[in-house]
C-alpha positions in Angstrom: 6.4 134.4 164.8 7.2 137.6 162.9 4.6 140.4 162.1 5.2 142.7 159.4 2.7 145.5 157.8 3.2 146.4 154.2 1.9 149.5 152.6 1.3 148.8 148.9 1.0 151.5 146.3 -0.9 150.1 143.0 -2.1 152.0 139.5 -5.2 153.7 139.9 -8.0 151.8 139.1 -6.4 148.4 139.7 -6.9 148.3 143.3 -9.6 145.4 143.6 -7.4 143.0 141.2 -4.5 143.6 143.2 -6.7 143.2 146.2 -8.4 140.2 145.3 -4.5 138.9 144.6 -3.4 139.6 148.0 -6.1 138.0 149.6 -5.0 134.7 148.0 -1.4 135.1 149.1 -0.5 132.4 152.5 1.1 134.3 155.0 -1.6 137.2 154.7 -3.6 138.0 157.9 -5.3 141.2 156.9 -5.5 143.7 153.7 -6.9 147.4 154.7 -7.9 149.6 151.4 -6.6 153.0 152.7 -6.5 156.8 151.6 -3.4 158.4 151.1 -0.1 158.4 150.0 -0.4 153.9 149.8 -3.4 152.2 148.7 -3.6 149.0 151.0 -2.2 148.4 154.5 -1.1 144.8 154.7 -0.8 142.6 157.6 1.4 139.5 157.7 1.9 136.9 160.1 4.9 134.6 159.5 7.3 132.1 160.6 10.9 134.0 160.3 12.1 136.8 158.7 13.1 134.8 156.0 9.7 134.0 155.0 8.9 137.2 155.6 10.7 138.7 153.0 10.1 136.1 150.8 6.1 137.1 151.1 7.1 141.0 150.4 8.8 140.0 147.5 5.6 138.2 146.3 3.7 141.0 147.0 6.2 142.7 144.8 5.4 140.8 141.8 1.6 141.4 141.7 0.7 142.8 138.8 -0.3 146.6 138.8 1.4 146.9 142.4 3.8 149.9 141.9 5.8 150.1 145.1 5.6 148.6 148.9 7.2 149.5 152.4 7.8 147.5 155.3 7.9 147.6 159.1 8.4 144.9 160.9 6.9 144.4 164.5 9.3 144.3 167.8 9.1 143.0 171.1 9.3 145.4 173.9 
């Protein structure tokens, strides 16, 4: 299992479509509206990092989503 939190940056005044997109996307645990320099914390549980980045890429093509960065989680 690989977890991986996107922040995503969308145009002002777009942020419940692009929520209400996310939330239908598989793969999604949790969306977080946030203040600051991103406008959504995202939280994605997957199978492999190929899936993974698969997902972000979907994220990527949401309409009104301007930009997105990744982390992914480690094992300590």
């Amino acid at each position: 299992m690989v977890i991986g939190v996107t922040m995503v940056k969308v145009v002002p005044g777009q942020e419940r479509t692009v929520y209400n997109a996310l939330r239908e996307i598989e793969g999604i645990k949790d969306v977080y509206h946030v203040f600051g320099e991103y406008d959504f914390v995202v939280v994605l549980e997957v199978e492999g990092l190929s899936v993974l980045n698969r997902l972000v890429d979907t994220i990527r093509e949401i309409h009104n989503v301007t930009a997105t960065q990744t982390v992914v989680g480690a094992e300590l």
